[in-house]
C-alpha positions in Angstrom: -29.4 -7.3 -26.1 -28.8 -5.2 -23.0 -25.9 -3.6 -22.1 -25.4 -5.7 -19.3 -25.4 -9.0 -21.8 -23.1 -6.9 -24.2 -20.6 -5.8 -21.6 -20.4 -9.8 -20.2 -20.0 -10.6 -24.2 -17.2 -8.6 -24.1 -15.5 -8.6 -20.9 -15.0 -12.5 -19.5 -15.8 -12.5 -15.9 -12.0 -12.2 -13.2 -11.1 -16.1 -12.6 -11.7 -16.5 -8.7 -8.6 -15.5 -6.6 -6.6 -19.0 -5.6 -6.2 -18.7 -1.9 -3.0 -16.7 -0.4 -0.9 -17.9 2.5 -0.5 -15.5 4.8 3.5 -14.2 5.2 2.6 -15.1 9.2 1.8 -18.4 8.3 5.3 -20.0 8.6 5.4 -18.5 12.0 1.6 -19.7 13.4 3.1 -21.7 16.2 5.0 -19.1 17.6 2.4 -16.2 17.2 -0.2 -19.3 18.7 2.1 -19.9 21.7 2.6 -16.4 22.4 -0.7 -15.6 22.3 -1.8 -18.5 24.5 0.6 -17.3 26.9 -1.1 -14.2 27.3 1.1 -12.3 25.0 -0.2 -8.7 23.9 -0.6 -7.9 20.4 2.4 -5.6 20.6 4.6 -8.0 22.4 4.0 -10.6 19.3 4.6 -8.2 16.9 7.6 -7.0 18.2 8.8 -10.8 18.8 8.3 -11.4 14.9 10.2 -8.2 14.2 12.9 -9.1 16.8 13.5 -12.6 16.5 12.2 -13.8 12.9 12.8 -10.5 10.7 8.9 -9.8 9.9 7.2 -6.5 9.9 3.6 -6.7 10.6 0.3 -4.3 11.8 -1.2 -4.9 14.5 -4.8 -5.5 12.5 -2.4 -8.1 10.1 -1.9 -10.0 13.1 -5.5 -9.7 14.9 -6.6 -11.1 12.0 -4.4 -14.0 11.6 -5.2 -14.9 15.0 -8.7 -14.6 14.7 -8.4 -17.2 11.9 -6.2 -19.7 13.2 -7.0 -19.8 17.3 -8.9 -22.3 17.7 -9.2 -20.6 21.7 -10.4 -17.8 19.8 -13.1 -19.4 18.1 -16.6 -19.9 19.3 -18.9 -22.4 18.5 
C-alpha cells in the first residue's frame, strides 16, 4: 500500500464547499443599476457604504459584477 492509499485510508476526503451568497447579493439591483448607469467602482462602493451600511473592496465588488452583469458578459 502506498502512502498515498494509506494517507486517503486515514484522512476522508473535505466534503465539497455548498455555494456562498455573496453579502452584496441582497443589494445586486442597486450595484446593477448603478453600474449600468455608468457608475465608477468607487462611486458604488461608497453608495453601499452610504446608503445600505456595507463595507466592501473594490476587487469584492469587480468581482460580483463580473458575475452577475449580464452587459458584462460575452458570449
Amino acid at each position: 500500500m502506498s502512502d498515498v492509499d494509506e494517507f486517503m485510508r486515514e484522512q476522508p476526503a473535505s466534503q465539497p464547499r455548498a455555494g456562498r451568497k455573496s453579502k452584496l447579493e441582497p443589494y445586486k439591483s442597486d450595484i446593477l443599476k448603478l453600474h449600468g448607469g455608468d457608475y465608477l467602482l468607487p462611486q458604488i462602493q461608497q453608495f453601499l457604504l452610504q446608503r445600505r451600511g456595507v463595507e466592501v473592496s473594490i476587487s469584492q465588488l469587480s468581482r460580483f459584477i463580473a458575475k452577475n452583469d449580464e452587459v458584462v458578459k460575452k458570449p
